[in-house]
N, C-alpha and C positions, 0 to 999 in steps of 0.2 A: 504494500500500500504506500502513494504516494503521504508525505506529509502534507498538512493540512497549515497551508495560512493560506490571506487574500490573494497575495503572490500567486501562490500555488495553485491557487482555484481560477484565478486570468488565465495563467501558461496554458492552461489543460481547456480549456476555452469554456468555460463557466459564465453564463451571460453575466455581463454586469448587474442587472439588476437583482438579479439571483445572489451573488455575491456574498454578502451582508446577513442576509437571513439567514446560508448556510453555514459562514463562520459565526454566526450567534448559537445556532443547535449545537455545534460541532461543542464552543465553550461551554454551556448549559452542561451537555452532558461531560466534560472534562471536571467543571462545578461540581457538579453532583457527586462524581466519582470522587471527587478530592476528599468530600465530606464525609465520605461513609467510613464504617471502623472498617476493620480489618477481614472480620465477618462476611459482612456484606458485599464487600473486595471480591472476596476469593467465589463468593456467588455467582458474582457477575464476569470475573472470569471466566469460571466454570460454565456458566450456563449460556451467555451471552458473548462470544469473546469477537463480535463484529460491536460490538459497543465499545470492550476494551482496546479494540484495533482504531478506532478513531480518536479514544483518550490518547493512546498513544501518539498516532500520527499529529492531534495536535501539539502535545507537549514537544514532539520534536520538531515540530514547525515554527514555536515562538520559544527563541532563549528564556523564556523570564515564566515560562510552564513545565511542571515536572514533567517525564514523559513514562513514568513509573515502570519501567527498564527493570529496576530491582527488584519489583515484583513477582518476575517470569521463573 
């Protein structure tokens, strides 16, 4: 999976006005994911790991997001 910023979503030819809304979901769910213990972590790995493929991708799209690497 490509990472995930603005950048990234222009290159790959992502309409502009698409843009914005899809790196706000992308954040939301990286939010979310940030928030949960450890528990729920390892849930949403387990069960869902196209959710944790886009926390990922965003954390390594923007220096200043984890991309929780450590987790794996």
């Amino acid at each position: 999976m490509n990472d995930i910023s603005r950048t990234e979503l222009m290159r790959v030819g992502v309409a502009d006005t698409r843009i914005g809304d899809m790196y706000e979901a992308c954040d939301k769910l990286h939010t979310a994911y940030a928030l949960m213990d450890k528990q729920n972590r390892a849930i949403i790995r387990a069960e869902y790991p196209e959710i944790f493929a886009v926390v990922q991708a965003l954390g390594r799209g923007c220096e200043f997001l984890d991309s929780f690497d450590s987790e794996l």
